[in-house]
C-alpha positions in Angstrom: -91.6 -148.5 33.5 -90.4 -149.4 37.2 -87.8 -147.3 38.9 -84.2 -149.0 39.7 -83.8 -150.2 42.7 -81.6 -147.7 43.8 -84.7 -145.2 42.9 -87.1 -147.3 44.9 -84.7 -147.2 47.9 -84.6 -143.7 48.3 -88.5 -143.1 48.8 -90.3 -142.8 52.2 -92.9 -145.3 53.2 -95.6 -142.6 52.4 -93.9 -142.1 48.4 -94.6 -145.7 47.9 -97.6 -146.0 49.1 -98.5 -143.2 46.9 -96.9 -144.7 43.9 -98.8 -148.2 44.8 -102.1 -146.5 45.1 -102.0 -144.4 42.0 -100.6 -147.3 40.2 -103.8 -149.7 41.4 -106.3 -147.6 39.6 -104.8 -148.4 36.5 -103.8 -152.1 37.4 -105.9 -155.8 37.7 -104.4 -158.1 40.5 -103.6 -161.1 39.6 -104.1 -163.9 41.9 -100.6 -163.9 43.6 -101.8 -160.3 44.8 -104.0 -162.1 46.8 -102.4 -164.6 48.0 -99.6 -163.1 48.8 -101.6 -160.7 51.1 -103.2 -163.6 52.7 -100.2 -165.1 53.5 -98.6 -161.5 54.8 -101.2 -161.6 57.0 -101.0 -164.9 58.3 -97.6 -164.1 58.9 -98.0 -161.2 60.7 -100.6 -163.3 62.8 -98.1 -165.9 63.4 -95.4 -163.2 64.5 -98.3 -161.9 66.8 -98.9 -164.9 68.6 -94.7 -165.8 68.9 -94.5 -162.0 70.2 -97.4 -162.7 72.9 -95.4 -166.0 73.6 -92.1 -164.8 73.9 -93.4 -162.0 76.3 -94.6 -164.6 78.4 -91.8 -167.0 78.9 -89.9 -163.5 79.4 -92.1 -163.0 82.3 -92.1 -166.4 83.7 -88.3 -166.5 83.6 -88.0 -163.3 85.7 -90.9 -165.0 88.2 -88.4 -167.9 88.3 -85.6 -165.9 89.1 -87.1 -164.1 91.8 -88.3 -167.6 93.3 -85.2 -168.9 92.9 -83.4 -166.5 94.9 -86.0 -166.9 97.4 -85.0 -170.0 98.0 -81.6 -169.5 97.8 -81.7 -166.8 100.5 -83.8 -169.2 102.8 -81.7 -171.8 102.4 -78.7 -169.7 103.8 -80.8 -168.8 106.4 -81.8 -172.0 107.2 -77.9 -172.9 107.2 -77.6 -170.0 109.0 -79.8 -171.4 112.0 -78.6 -174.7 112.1 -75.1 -174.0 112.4 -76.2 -171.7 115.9 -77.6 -175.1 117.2 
């Protein structure tokens, strides 16, 4: 018999991983076991590479920043100079 959900919610990561493993011994997978573990897994590849990607638009967007207010602070300079002329 399954636990309520309210049961299930109140166990640590560790409890259910217990529960799963001494439950497997007893149980045959069916195949949405396994391909529902395939496609966790492709998802948690896909959410590797959008991390990796996200980190480096993060990166190139703080490079731009800096560039930009480079140029900005040239550019005043450059005012700067010309209005001494």
């Amino acid at each position: 018999m399954a636990e309520t959900y309210e049961t299930l919610s109140k166990f640590s990561i560790e409890q259910l991983k217990a529960k799963y493993d001494s439950l497997a011994e007893s149980t045959l997978p069916g195949l949405s076991f396994y391909r529902e573990e395939i496609a966790r897994r492709e998802a948690d590849a896909q959410n590797q590479i959008m991390l990796a990607f996200t980190k480096q638009v993060r990166d190139m967007t703080r490079w731009i920043t800096w560039m930009t207010a480079a140029v900005l602070l040239l550019t005043f300079v450059n005012v700067f100079l010309v209005w001494l002329k």
